[in-house]
matplotlib code that plots the C-alpha trace (Angstrom):
import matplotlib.pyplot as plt

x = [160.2, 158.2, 158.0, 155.7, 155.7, 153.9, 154.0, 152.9, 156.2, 160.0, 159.8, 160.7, 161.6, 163.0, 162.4, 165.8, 165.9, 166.2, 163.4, 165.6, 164.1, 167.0, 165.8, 166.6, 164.5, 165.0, 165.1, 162.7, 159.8, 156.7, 156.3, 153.2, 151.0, 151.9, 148.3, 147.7, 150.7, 150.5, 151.6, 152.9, 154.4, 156.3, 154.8, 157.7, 157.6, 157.0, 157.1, 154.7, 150.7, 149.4, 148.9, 147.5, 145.7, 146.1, 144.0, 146.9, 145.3, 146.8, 147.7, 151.6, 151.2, 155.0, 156.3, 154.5, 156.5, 159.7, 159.7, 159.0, 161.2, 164.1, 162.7, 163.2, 159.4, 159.0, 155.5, 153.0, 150.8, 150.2, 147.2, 146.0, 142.4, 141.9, 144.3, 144.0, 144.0, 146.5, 145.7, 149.2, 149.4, 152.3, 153.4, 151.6, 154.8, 155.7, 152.5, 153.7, 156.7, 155.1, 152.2, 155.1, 156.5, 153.6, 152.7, 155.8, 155.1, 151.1, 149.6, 146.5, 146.5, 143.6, 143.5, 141.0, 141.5, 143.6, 144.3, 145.4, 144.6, 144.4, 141.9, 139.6, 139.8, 139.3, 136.1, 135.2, 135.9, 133.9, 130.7, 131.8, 127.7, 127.2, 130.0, 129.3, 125.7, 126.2, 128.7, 126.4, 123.8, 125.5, 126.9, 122.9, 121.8, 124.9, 123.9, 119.8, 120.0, 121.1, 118.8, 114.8, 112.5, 109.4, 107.2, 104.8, 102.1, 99.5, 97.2, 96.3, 92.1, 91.6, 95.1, 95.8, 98.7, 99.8, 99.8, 102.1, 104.7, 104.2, 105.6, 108.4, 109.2, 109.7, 112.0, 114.4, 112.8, 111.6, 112.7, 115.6, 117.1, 120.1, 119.2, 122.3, 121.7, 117.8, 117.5, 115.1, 114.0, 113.7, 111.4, 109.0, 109.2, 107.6, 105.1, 104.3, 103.4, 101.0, 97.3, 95.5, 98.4, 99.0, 101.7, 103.4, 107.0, 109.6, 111.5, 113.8, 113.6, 115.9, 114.9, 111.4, 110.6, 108.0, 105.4, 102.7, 100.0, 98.0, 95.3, 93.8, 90.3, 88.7, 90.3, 89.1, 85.9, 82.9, 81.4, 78.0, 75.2, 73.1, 71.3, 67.0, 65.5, 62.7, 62.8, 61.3, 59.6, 62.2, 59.1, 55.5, 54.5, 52.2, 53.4, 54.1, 56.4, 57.6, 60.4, 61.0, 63.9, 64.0, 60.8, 57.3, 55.4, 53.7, 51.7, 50.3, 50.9, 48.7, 48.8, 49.8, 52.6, 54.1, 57.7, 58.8, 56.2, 57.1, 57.1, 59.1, 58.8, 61.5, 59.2, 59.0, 55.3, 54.5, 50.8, 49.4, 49.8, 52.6, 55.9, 58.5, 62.3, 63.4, 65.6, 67.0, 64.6, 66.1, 64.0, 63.4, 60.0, 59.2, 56.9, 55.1, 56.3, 55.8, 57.9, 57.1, 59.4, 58.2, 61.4, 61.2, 62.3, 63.7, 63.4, 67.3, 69.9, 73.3, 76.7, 80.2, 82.3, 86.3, 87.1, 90.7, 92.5, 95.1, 97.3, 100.1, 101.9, 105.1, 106.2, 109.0, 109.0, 112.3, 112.5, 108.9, 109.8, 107.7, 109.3, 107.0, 103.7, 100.5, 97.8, 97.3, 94.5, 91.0, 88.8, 85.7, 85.3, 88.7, 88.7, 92.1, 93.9, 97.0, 99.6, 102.8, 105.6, 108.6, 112.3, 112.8, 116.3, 115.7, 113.0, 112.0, 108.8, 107.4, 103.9, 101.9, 98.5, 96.6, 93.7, 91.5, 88.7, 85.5, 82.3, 78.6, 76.2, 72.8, 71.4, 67.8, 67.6, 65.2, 62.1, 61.7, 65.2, 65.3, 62.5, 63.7, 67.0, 65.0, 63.3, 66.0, 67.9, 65.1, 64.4, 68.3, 68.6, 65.3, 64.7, 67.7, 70.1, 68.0, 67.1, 64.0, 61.8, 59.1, 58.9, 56.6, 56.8, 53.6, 54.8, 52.8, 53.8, 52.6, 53.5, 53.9, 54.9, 58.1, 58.3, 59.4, 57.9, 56.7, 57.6, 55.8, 57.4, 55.6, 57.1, 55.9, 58.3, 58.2, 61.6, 63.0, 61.0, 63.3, 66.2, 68.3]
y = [118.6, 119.6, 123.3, 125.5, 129.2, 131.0, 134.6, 135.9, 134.1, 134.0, 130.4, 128.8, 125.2, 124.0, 120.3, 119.1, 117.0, 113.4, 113.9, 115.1, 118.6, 121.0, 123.2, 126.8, 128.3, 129.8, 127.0, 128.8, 128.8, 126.4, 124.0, 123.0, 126.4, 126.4, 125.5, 128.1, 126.5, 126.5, 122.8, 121.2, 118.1, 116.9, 113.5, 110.8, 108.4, 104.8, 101.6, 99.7, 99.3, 99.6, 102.9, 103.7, 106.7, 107.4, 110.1, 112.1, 113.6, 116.2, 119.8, 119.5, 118.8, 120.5, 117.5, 114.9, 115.9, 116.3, 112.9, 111.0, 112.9, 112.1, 108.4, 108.6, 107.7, 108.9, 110.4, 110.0, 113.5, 115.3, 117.5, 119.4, 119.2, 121.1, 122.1, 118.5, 116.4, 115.8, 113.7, 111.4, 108.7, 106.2, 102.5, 100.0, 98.3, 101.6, 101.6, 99.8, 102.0, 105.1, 103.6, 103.3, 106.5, 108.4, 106.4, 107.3, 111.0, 110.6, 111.1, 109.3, 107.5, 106.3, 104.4, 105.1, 103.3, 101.4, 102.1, 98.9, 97.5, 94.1, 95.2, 95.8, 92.7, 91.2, 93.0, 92.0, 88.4, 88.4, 89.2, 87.2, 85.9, 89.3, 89.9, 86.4, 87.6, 91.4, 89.9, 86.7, 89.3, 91.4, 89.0, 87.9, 91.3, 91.7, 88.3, 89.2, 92.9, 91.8, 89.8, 89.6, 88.5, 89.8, 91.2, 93.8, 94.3, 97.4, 98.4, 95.3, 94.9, 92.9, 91.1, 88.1, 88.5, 85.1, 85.6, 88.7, 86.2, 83.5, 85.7, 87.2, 83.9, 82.8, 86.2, 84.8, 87.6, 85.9, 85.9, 84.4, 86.6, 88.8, 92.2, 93.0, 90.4, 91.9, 94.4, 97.0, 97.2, 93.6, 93.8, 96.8, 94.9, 91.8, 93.7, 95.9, 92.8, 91.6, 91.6, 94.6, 96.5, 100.1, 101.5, 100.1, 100.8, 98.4, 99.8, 98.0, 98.9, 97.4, 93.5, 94.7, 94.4, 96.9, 96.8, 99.0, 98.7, 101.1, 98.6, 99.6, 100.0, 100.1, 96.8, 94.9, 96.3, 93.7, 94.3, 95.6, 93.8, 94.3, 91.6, 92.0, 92.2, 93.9, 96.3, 94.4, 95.7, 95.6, 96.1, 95.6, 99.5, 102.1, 103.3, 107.4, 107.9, 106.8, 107.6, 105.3, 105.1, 102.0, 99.2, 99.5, 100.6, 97.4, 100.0, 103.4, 105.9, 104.6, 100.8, 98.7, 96.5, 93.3, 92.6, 90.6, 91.6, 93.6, 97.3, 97.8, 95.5, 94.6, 94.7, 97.8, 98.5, 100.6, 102.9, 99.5, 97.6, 95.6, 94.1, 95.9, 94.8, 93.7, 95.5, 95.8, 97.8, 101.2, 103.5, 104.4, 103.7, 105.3, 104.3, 104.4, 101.7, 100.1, 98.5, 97.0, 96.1, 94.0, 94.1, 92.2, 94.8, 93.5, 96.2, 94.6, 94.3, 92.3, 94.2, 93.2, 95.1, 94.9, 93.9, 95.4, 92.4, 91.6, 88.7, 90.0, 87.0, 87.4, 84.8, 85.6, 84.3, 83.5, 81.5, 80.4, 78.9, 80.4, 80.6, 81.2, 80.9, 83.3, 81.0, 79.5, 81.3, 80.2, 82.2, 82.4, 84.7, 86.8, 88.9, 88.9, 91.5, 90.4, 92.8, 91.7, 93.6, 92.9, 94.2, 96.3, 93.8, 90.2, 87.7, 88.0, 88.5, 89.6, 88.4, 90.0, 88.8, 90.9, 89.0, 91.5, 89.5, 90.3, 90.2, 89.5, 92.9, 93.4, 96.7, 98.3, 100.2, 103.2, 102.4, 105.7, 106.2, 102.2, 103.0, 106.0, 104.1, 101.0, 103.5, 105.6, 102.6, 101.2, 104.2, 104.1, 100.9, 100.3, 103.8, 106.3, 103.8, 103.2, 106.9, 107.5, 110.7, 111.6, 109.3, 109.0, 107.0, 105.3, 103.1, 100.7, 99.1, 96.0, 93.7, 90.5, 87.2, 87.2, 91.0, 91.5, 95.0, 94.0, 97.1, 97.6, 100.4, 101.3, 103.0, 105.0, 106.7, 107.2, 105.1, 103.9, 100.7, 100.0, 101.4, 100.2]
z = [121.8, 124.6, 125.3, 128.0, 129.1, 131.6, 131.6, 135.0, 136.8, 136.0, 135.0, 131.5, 130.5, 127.1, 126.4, 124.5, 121.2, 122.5, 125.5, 128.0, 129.9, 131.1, 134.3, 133.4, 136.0, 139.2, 142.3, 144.7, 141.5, 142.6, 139.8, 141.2, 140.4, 136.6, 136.3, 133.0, 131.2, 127.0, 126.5, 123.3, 121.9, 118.7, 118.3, 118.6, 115.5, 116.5, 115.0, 117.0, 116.3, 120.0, 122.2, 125.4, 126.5, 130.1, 132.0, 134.7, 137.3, 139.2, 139.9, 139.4, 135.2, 134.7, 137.0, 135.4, 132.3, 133.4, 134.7, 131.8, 130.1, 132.4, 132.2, 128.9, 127.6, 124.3, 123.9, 121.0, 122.2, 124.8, 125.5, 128.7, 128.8, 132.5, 135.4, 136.7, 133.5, 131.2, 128.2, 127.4, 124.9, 125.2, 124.0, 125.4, 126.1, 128.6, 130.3, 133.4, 133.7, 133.6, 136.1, 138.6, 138.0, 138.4, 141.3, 142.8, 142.3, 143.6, 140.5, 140.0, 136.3, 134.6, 131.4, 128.8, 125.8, 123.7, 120.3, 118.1, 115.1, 116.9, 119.3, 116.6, 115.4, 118.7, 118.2, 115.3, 116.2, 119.1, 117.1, 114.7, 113.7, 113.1, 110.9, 108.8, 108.8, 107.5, 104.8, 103.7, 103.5, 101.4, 99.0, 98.9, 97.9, 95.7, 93.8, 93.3, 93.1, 89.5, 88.5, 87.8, 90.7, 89.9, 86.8, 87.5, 84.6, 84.2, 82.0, 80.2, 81.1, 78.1, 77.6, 79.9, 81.8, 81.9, 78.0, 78.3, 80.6, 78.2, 75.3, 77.3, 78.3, 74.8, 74.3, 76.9, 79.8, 82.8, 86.2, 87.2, 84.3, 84.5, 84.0, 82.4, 79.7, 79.0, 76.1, 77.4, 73.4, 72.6, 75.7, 74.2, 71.0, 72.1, 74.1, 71.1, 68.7, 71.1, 70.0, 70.9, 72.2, 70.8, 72.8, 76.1, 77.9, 79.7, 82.6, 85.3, 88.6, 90.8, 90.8, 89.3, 85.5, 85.2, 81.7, 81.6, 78.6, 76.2, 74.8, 71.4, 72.5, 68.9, 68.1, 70.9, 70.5, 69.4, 65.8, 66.0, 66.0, 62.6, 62.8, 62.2, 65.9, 67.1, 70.8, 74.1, 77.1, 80.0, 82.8, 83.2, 82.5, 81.1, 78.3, 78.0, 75.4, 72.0, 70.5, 66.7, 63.8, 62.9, 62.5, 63.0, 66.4, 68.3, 71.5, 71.6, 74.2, 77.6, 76.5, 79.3, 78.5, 80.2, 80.3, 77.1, 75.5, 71.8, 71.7, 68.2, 65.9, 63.1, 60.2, 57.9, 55.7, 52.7, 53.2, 51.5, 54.5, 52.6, 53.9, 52.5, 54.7, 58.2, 59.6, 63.3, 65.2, 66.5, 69.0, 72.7, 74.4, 77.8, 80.2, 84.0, 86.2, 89.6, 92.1, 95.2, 97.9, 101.0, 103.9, 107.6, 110.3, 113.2, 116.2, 117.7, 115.1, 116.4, 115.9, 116.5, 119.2, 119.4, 122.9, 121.8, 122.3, 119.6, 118.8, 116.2, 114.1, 111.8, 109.0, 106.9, 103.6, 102.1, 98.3, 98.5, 102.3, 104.6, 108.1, 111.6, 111.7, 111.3, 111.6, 115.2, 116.4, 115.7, 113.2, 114.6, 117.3, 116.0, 113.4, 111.0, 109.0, 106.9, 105.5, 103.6, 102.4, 100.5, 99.9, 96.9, 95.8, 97.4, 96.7, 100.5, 102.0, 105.4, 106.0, 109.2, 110.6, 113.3, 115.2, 117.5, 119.1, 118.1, 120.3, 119.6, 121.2, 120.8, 120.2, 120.1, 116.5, 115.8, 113.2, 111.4, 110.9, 109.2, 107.3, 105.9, 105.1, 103.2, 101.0, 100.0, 98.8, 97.4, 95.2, 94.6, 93.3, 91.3, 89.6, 90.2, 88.5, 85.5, 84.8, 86.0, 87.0, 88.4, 91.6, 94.1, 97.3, 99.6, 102.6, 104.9, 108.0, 109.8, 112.8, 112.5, 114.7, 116.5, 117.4, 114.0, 111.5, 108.1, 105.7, 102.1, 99.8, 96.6, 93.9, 90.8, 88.5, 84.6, 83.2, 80.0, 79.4, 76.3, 73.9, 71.0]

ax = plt.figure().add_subplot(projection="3d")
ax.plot(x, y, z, "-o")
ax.set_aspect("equal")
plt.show()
């Protein structure tokens, strides 16, 4: 039923039940200015799958109606979206009909789209790769999602991890698996009854078995050493300190002593002067040391400079197949980063290599400031690291052959010449 009213004129129109409009209005009204009509449709029921939605431009929207309805075309909806559009959908068998029709009136029809199931899959037919695609990918991820493709192992510093495969192997837990078919507690029993393990857990993340380890550190620990030995000089040094628990003293405080050479010895004495056991020396002996560190300053250094060229290649790795290539630009002269990444679900890989050219500079470098850097690592490395205090510092320079700076740093520093 199609029914509008407009309330500033005498004009009315009641749509009857099989399509047909009867004209209850007065003769002399202008159909043409009925421009703020409220228009409404019962949708028609209809058996067929396609539909066309036209696009009716025009001012005189009440003719437009009445002469499909006298025409007899059953509309789906109707809906006026401005003064000069009205929105009709029809049968796509129709559409020629009412092309005419409206033609015949000078109404300007567009068609916008048609609505059918077998359009659709016209559409989907003519991307028909991607549709294969989408579902061979799907199936893919369907198939691997459930099963194992990777075992990820933490924790285990002493434990071999090929050891902790081996044993889960032997379980029936590998990749390949099903994760449907793995007991998560079978799993964290194995891993429990492996040597030197005191607690561990067993999770399954997607296509990722995870283990992570608590290793009992006491067990793996070594059994101390208890055998008779006495304490050795680890420098050449002036000795300042003695500190003895265990053996008999070898030097006295101001004795200089070589490296090797025995500061405690393993033998214990009665007041007689008489061997009484050996034992394993124990003690701490402190003492004066010196280093001396000769380095060859050059007054250029050489430094590499990125030109900010870059070469980007992709290789995707699929079941151990590795597909494009990453490698075709020479080394030298280039400088490489790699980056790889893989899906959470599939055994699939992406592997990435940047190359940015690198180029060879020369540079003038400031003395002092090399100097200073040479002696602070020097007292790093030689005293700071071992413990030792009271430091002091004498540096010499001296040209040599080639334009190149002969540096001499002399240390002095009391350290801990020996412990046990």
């Amino acid at each position: 039923m199609i029914k509008w009213v407009k309330r500033n004129k005498k004009i009315g129109k009641t749509g009857t039940s099989d399509g047909q409009i009867a004209d209850k209005t007065d003769k002399n009204a202008n159909l043409g200015n009925c421009t703020n009509a409220d228009i409404s449709t019962k949708i028609v029921p209809s058996l067929t799958k396609s539909e066309v939605l036209l696009d009716i431009q025009g001012l005189n929207q009440v003719r437009v109606l009445n002469t499909l309805a006298k025409n007899k075309i059953p509309l789906r909806s109707v809906k006026k979206e401005s003064n000069k559009n009205l929105i009709i959908t029809i049968k796509k068998n129709h559409y020629s009909a009412v092309v005419k029709l409206l033609s015949d009136i000078r109404c300007k029809t567009v068609k916008r789209q048609e609505k059918s199931r077998l359009s659709l899959y016209k559409k989907l037919l003519s991307h028909g790769g991607l549709v294969v695609g989408f579902l061979l990918f799907f199936c893919i991820a369907l198939v691997f999602s459930a099963r194992i493709w990777r075992i990820e192992i933490s924790g285990n510093e002493t434990i071999e991890t090929a050891k902790i495969v081996a044993l889960l192997s032997e379980g029936g837990i590998g990749v390949g698996k099903s994760t449907r078919r793995i007991d998560l507690k079978d799993a964290l029993d194995i891993v429990r009854d492996i040597g030197g393990v005191a607690e561990g857990t067993v999770l399954i993340r997607g296509s990722t078995l995870k283990i992570e380890i608590i290793e009992d550190r006491w067990q793996n620990l070594p059994p101390p050493n208890l055998e008779p030995a006495p304490i050795l000089s680890n420098f050449d040094a002036t000795v300042s300190r003695i500190v003895n628990y265990a053996g008999t003293a070898k030097v006295d405080i101001g004795d200089h002593v070589a490296k090797g050479e025995t500061l405690i010895s393993s033998e214990v004495f009665d007041t007689n002067g008489e061997l009484l056991d050996t034992v394993r020396a124990r003690g701490r002996v402190y003492g004066k040391v010196a280093f001396s560190i000769t380095h060859l300053i050059c007054q250029t250094e050489v430094y590499l400079h990125h030109s900010g060229q870059q070469k980007v290649f992709t290789a995707l790795n699929l079941f151990g197949l590795e597909l494009g290539r990453v490698g075709c630009v020479s080394v030298e002269g280039w400088e490489s980063v790699e980056t790889r990444a893989k899906f959470l679900f599939l055994p699939i890989g992406v592997r990435q290599v940047t190359y940015t050219q690198v180029l060879v500079r020369q540079r003038q470098i400031d003395i002092e400031q090399r100097i200073g850097q040479l002696k602070t690592q020097a007292v790093l490395d030689n005293v700071i690291k071992a413990g030792g205090s009271e430091i002091s510092t004498i540096t010499t320079t001296q040209p040599t052959a080639g334009g190149l700076l002969m540096l001499n740093i002399h240390i002095t520093a009391e350290m801990l010449i020996a412990a046990d």
